[in-house]
N, C-alpha and C positions, 0 to 999 in steps of 0.2 A: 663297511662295518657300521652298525648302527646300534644306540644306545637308547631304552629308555630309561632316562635318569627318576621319572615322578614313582619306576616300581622298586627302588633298594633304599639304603641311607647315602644318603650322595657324601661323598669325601672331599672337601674343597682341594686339598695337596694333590690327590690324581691330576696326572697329567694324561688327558684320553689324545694326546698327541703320540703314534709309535716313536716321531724322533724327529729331530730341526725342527725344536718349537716346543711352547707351553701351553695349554688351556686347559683353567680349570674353571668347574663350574659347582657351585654355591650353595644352587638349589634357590627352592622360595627362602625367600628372608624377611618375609612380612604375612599377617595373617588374611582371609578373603577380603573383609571389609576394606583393611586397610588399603589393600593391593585395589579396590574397585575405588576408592576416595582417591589416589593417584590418579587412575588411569582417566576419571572424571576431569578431574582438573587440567592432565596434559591436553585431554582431546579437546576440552575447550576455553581453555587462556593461552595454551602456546600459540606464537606468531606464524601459524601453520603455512608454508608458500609450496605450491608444486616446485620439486627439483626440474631444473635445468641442465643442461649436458650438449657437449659440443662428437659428435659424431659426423665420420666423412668430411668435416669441412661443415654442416648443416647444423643449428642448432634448433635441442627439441626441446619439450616440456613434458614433463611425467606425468601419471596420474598419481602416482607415490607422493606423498606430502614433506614437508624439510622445514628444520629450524635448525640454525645454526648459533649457538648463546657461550658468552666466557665470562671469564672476569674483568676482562677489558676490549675494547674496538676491534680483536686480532681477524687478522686475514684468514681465509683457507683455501687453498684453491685445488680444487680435484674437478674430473671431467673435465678439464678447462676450465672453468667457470672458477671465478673469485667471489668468495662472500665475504661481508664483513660482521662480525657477530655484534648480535643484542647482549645487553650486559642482563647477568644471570638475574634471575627473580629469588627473591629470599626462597619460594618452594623448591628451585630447581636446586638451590645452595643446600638442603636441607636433604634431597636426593644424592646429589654430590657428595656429603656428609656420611651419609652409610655408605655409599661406595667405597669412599677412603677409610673407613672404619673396617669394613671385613677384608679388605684387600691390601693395608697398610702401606698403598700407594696416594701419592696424592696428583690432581689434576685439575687446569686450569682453564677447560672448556670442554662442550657437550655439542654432538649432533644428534638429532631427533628425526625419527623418521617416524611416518604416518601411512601404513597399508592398510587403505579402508575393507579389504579383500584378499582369501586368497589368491583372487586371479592378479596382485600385484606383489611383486616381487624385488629381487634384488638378482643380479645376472655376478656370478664367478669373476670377483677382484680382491687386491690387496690394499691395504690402509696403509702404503708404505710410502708416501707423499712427504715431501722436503720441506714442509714447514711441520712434520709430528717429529718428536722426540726420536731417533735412531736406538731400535727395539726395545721403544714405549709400551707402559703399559695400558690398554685398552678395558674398561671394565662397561661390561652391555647390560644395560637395565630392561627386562622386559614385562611389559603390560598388558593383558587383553587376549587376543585368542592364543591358542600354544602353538606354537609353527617348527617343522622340521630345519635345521640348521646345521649347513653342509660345510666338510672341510675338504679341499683337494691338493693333494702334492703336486707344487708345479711341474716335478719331474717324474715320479714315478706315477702319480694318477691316481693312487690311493687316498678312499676316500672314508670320511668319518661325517657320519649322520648323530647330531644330535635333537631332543627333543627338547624344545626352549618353553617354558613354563610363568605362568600371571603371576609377574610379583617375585620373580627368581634375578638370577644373579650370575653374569658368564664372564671372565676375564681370559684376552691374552696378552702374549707378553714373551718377551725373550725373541728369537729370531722371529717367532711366526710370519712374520707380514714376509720375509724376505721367503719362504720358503715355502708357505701354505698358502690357498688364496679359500675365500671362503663367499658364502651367496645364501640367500633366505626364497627358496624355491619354492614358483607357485602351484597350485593346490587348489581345485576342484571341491575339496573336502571342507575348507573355512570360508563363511561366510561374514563373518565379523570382523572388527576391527581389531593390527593390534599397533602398539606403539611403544618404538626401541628406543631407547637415550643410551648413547656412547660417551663417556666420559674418556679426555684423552687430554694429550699436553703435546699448545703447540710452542717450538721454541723460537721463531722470527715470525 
């Protein structure tokens, strides 16, 4: 099932989840300029590092980019791999900021990712990891080219296609992570860059 959300009036309460789980999305929440004065500034002040990831036993490096930033030192450890986060910059606080303002959750660190390319991607997982909030709310900032963004049922395989927009706005929350898994699949069709910040709360 797929949605594009940039052709109606987007409803933030919808929930485009059939069931086991919430996501809602926002829509843009900022005007072009503004959306292209962000997207300026993450692509070139964040502390951009290729992700790392431990598979088989072997460990790789991405061509995908990662910043991991909070409020404080805190740990994260997904793929294997531990990071320690950079403490937030007043801008990413000020991003941070509208997130909790339309979402009226609040949150105490950001991952950032960086696909210079359609041809990079994100492969089918969950953000259901022992140091995030036990179903926390996740609120996804996106920048820069508009990229297809897929939901799948761990069990039944049923899937929901959304379209993610420059300067829009996606949250989930409630069980999802425990029962959806979700991926940013690559695409022949984008040639540009775009750049995701994940707002999320970790609790140890």
């Amino acid at each position: 099932m797929s949605f594009d959300l940039f052709s109606y009036d987007v409803n933030p309460n919808h929930n485009y989840l059939p069931y086991d789980g919430t996501v809602n999305y926002y829509g843009i929440k900022m005007d072009r300029g503004e959306a292209d004065r962000w997207f300026q500034y993450l692509l070139n002040e964040v502390a951009w590092k290729n992700d790392l990831a431990v598979m088989f036993g072997k460990r790789i490096e991405t061509k995908r980019k990662v910043a991991w930033y909070a409020e404080k030192p805190l740990e994260y450890t997904y793929s294997k791999i531990t990071k320690t986060a950079i403490i937030f910059t007043p801008e990413l606080l000020e991003l941070k900021t509208i997130a909790e303002q339309h979402t009226g959750e609040t949150y105490n660190s950001c991952l950032l990712n960086l696909y210079h390319n359609g041809n990079e991607g994100m492969a089918y997982h969950s953000d259901g990891e022992s140091d995030l909030k036990k179903n926390g709310t996740i609120a996804s900032m996106s920048f820069g080219a508009e990229r297809k963004f897929s939901f799948k049922h761990k069990l039944s395989g049923e899937r929901i296609d959304l379209m993610l927009h420059h300067g829009s706005l996606l949250v989930m929350k409630d069980e999802t992570q425990t029962h959806w898994q979700h991926r940013l699949p690559p695409t022949k069709k984008v040639d540009s860059p775009r750049i995701n910040l994940t707002f999320r709360t970790v609790v140890r």
